[in-house]
N, C-alpha and C positions, 0 to 999 in steps of 0.2 A: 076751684080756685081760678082765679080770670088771670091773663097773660101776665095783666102789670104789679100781681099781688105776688105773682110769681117771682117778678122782677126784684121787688121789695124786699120778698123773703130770698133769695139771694144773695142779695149787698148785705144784710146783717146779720146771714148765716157766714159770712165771707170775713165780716169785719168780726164779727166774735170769734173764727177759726183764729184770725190771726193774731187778734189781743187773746184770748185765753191760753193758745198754745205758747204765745211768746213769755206771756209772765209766768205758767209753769214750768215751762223749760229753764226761764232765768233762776227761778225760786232753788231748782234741782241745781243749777250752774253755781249759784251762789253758795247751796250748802255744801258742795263738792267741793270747791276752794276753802272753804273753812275748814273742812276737815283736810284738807292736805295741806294749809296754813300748821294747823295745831301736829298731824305728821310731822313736819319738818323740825319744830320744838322738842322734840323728841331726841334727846344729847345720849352720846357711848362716852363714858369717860372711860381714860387709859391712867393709871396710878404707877410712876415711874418707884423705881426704890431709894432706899433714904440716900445712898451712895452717889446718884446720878448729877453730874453737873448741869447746869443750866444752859451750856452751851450744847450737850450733849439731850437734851431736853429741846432745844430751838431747831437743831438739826431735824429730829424726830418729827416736831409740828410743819416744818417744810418740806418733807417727806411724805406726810399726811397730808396737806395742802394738794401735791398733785395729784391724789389717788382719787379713782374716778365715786361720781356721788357726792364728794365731800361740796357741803353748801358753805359752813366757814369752823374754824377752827381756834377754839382759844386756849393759851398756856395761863394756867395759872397755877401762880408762884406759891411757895410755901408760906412767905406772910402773907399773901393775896387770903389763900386759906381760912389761915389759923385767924385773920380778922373777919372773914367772915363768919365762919365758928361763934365766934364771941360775942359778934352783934345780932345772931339769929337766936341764939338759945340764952342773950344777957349772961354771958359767964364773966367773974373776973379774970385778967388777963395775968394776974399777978400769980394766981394759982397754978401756972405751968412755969417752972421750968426752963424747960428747952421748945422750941417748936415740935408737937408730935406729926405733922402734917410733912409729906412729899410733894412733889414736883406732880404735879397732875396735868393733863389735857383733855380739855370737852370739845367735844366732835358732834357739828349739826349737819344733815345728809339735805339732799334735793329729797321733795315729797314721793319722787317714783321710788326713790334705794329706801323709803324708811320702813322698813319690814324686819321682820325677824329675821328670815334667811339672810339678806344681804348683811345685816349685822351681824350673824353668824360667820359667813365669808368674810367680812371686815377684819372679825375678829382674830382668824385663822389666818390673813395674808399679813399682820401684823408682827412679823419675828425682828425685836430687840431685847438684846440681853438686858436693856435697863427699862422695861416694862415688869411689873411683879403682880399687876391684875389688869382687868378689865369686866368693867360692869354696864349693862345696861335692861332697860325694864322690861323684861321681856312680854312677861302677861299684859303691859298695858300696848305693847306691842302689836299683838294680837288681835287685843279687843280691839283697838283701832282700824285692823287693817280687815278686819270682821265686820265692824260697824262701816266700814267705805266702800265694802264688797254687796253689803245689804242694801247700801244707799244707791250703787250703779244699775243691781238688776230690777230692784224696785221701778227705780225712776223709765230704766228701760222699756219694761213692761207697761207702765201705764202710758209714758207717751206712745209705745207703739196699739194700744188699744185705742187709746185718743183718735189717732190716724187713723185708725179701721175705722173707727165708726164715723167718722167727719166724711170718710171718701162715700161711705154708704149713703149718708146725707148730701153729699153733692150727684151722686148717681140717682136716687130719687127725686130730687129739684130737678134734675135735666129730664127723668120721666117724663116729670108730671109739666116740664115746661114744653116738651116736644109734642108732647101729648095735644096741648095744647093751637100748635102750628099746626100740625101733622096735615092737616085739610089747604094750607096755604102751601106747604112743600109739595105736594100730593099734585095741586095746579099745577106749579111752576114747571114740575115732574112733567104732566099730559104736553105743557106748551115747546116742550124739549129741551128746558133746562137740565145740566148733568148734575148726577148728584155730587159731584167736588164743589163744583158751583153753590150747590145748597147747602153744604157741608161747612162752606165758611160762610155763608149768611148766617145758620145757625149757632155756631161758635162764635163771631162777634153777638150776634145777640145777648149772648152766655158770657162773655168777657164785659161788656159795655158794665152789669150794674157792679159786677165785680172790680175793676176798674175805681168806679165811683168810691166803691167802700173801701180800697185800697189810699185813695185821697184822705175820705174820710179816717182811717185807722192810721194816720201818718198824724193830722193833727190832733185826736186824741194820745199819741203818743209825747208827741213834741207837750201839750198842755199838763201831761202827766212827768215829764221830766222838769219841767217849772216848778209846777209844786211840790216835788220832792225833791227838786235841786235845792227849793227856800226854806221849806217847812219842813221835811223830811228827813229822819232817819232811823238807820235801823241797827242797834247794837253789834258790836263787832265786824262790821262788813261796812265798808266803806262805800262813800256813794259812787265813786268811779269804777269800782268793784262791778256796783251794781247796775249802773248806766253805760256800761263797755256790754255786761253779760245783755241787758235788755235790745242793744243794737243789733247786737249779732245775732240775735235769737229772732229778733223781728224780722231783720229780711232774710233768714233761712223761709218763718213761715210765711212770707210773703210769698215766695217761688214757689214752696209746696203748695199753698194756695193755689196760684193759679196754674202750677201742674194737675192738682187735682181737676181743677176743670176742664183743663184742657182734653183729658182720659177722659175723664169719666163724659163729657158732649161727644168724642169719637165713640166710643164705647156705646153711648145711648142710642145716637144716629145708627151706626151700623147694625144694633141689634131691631129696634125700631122700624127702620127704614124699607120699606119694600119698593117692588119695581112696578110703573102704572102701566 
């Protein structure tokens, strides 16, 4: 492979590190928000008893309002209820009566507290006489918090195999490009150049086409946010959602990028390198 083919496969081993790892990482950032979106939807309703005032009811939800986790908290009323009731299952309204329906309040938590234990502990630091139940779903609870626990080690693992193998890929590009000098460093060496001195001629060498493809992979990014800022979308996940996670995911792999290079040319040079 000649120096400048070298060069070439370089920038679009550089520009591919940096767009594939960025839209994978976003892909995993975005289903991770979605599932602690749908977390948070996850209500503890508290069921007062039929006795309870309503002031004694508004108290209670301002009480629960400062308790830590709590995302927002709604009272709702004994007609709030029984009309709900009525218009979810079409019952006539005429058929009751009296109101069978209490004083309730739904409680939505921050996505870190939506778990089974902290609802357990919720449930337990909750002492009022005018509470007579509390429910919430526990099994889907779980599977939730099973399906988020699966989705972190997953995604952990692959991106950190991703990384192994790309760093091996820039450690073999710097072989085979030093490989390549090795006879022009080897002079410089006899003429009395030191090797720090050579150490950063071959590093800029090594940065220069990387560099390039880091331009380049700025406006494939920028031309990729146009058309899916216009054209684009993608069910439940909103495009700022997903145009916040793609920035930040880009210039993480930007740095690792060119950290990787940065090692892996020391790394090559000093294992490489002998004395003339």
């Amino acid at each position: 492979m000649r120096r400048d083919n070298v060069k070439i496969a370089l920038f679009f081993v550089f520009v591919s590190f940096v767009l594939s790892m960025s839209i994978l990482m976003s892909i995993f950032f975005v289903m991770n928000n979605y599932i602690q979106q749908k977390k948070s939807k996850t209500p503890l309703y508290l069921f007062c008893s039929p006795n309870s005032t309503f002031k004694d009811v508004k108290n209670l939800v301002d009480t629960i309002k400062q308790k830590k986790g709590v995302l927002s908290v709604r009272l709702i009323t004994r007609d709030d209820a029984f009309k709900e009731m009525v218009k979810k299952f079409s019952i006539d309204k005429d058929l009751f009566s009296t109101n069978p329906f209490p004083y309730s309040i739904e409680v939505f938590f921050q996505p870190s507290y939506t778990n089974k234990e902290f609802f357990d502990e919720f449930a337990k630091s909750i002492e009022n006489p005018i509470i007579e139940d509390i429910r919430y779903p526990k099994t889907l609870l779980k599977d939730i918090e099973s399906l988020h626990q699966k989705l972190l080690y997953f995604s952990e693992a692959v991106v950190g195999l991703l990384y192994a193998t790309q760093f091996i890929v820039f450690v073999s590009l710097m072989t085979i490009f030093y490989s390549h000098r090795k006879f022009d460093y080897d002079t410089l060496k006899f003429f009395g150049i030191n090797r720090l001195t050579i150490l950063r001629l071959f590093m800029k060498e090594t940065i220069t086409p990387a560099f390039w493809g880091f331009l380049f992979s700025v406006v494939i990014v920028a031309l990729l946010y146009f058309v899916y800022g216009k054209y684009g979308q993608i069910p439940y996940i909103s495009k700022e959602m997903l145009q916040s996670s793609q920035k930040s995911t880009f210039a993480l792999n930007v740095v690792i990028g060119f950290m990787f290079i940065l090692v892996s040319s020391v790394l090559v040079f000093f294992v490489n390198d002998e004395k003339v």
